[in-house]
N, C-alpha and C positions, 0 to 999 in steps of 0.2 A: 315352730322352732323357738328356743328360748335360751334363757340364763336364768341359772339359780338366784343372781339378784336381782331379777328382775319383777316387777310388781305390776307391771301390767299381763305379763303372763300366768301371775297366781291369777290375776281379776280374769284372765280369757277363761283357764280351765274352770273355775270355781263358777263362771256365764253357763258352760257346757255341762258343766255336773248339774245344777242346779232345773238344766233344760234337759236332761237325761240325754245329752249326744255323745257320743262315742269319742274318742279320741286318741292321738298315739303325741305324748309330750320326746321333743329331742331338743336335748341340750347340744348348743352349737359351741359351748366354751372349750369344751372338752376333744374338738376335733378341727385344728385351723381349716383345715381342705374343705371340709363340709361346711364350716361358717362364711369361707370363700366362695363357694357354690350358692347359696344363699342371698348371699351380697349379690352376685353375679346373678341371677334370675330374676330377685325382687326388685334390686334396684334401691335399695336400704341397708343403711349399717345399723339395723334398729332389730329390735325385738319386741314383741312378738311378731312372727310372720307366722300368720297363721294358711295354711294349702290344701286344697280338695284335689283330693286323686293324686295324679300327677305331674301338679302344676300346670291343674284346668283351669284354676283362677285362685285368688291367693289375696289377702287383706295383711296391709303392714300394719302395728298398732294395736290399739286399745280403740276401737268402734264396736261396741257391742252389736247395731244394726247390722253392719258389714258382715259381722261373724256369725249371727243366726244365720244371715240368707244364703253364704255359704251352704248350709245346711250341714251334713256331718263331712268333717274334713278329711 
């Protein structure tokens, strides 16, 4: 999940392009209820949250380690 201003979420996708991992980008600005949901699982009012599956396990931030081991989100 992200925002268009946000620069750790260019640095997440651009980690994932770079490692050829797949991914599906959602911007949470654009829909309260969903960014409420979000807040409400992760437990963060931050971006990126990055989620495998369906919220199998999930990394708040800008950790690039975090986000490999993820594997594909």
């Amino acid at each position: 999940y992200k925002t268009p201003t946000c620069g750790y979420c260019k640095m997440a996708a651009k980690l994932y392009d770079m490692k050829g991992i797949e991914y599906k980008l959602v911007d949470v600005s654009e829909d309260p209820k969903l960014r409420q949901e979000v807040i409400e699982k992760s437990g963060a009012m931050t971006v990126p949250v990055t989620v495998k599956g369906d919220w199998e396990d999930f990394v708040v931030g800008w950790n690039p380690a975090k986000l490999l081991s993820l594997g594909t989100p």
